[in-house]
DOFI-87964 format. One record per residue (C-alpha): x, y, z; residue in one letter. Coordinates in steps of 0.05 Angstrom, whole numbers, padded with zeros to 5 digits, always signed. Example, Ala and Ser with C-alpha at 12.3 -4.5 7.8 and 13.67 -1.06 7.14 Angstrom:
% residues 2
+00246-00090+00156A+00273-00021+00143S
***
This chain:
% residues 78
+01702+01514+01688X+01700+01586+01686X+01749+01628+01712X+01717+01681+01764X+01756+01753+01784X+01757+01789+01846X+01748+01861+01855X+01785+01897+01911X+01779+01967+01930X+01845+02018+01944X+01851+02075+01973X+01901+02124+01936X+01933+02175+01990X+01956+02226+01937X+01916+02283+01903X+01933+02256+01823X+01922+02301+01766X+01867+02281+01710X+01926+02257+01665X+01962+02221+01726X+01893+02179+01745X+01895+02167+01672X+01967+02139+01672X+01965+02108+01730X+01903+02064+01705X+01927+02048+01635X+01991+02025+01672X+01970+01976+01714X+01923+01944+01667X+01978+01924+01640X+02010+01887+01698X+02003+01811+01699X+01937+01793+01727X+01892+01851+01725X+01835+01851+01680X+01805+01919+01687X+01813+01990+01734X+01758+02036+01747X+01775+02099+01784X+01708+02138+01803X+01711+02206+01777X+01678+02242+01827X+01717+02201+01892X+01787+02199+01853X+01822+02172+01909X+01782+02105+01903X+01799+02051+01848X+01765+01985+01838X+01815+01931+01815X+01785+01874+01777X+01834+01819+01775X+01847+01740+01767X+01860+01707+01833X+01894+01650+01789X+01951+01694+01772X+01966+01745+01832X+01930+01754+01900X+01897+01818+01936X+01962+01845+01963X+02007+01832+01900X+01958+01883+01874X+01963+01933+01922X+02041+01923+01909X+02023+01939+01841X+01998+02005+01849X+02049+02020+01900X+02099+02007+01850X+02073+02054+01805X+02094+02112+01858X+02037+02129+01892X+02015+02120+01969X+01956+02076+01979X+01917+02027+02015X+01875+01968+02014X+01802+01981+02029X+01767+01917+02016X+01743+01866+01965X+01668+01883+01937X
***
């Protein structure tokens, strides 16, 4: 069987540099779960969160990027 991801949608609150977005994306591909991170360059306070929901759900991920310092909020799945 193969395994399917989700994609969810966040909302970030803060105004991030180029380099932050940048940071802030390579870091949580690397948290347990998430597969890939896409933040739209020309609406940078949207990300798209592609991730396994065999290993952590929708609001784990949010806590994710939380974690990572920033305000944000959970928009939807796509």
């Amino acid at each position: 069987m193969s395994r399917r991801n989700i994609e969810v949608v966040v909302h970030i609150d803060e105004t991030l540099s180029t380099p932050d977005l940048n940071n802030l994306e390579s870091s949580l591909c690397k948290d347990f779960g998430i597969e890939k991170v896409y933040i739209n360059p020309t609406r940078q306070h949207l990300m798209l969160i592609d991730f396994s929901p065999e290993d952590v759900n929708s609001l784990q991920v949010l806590n994710y990027v939380k974690s990572k310092g920033v305000h944000a909020e959970l928009i939807g799945g796509v």
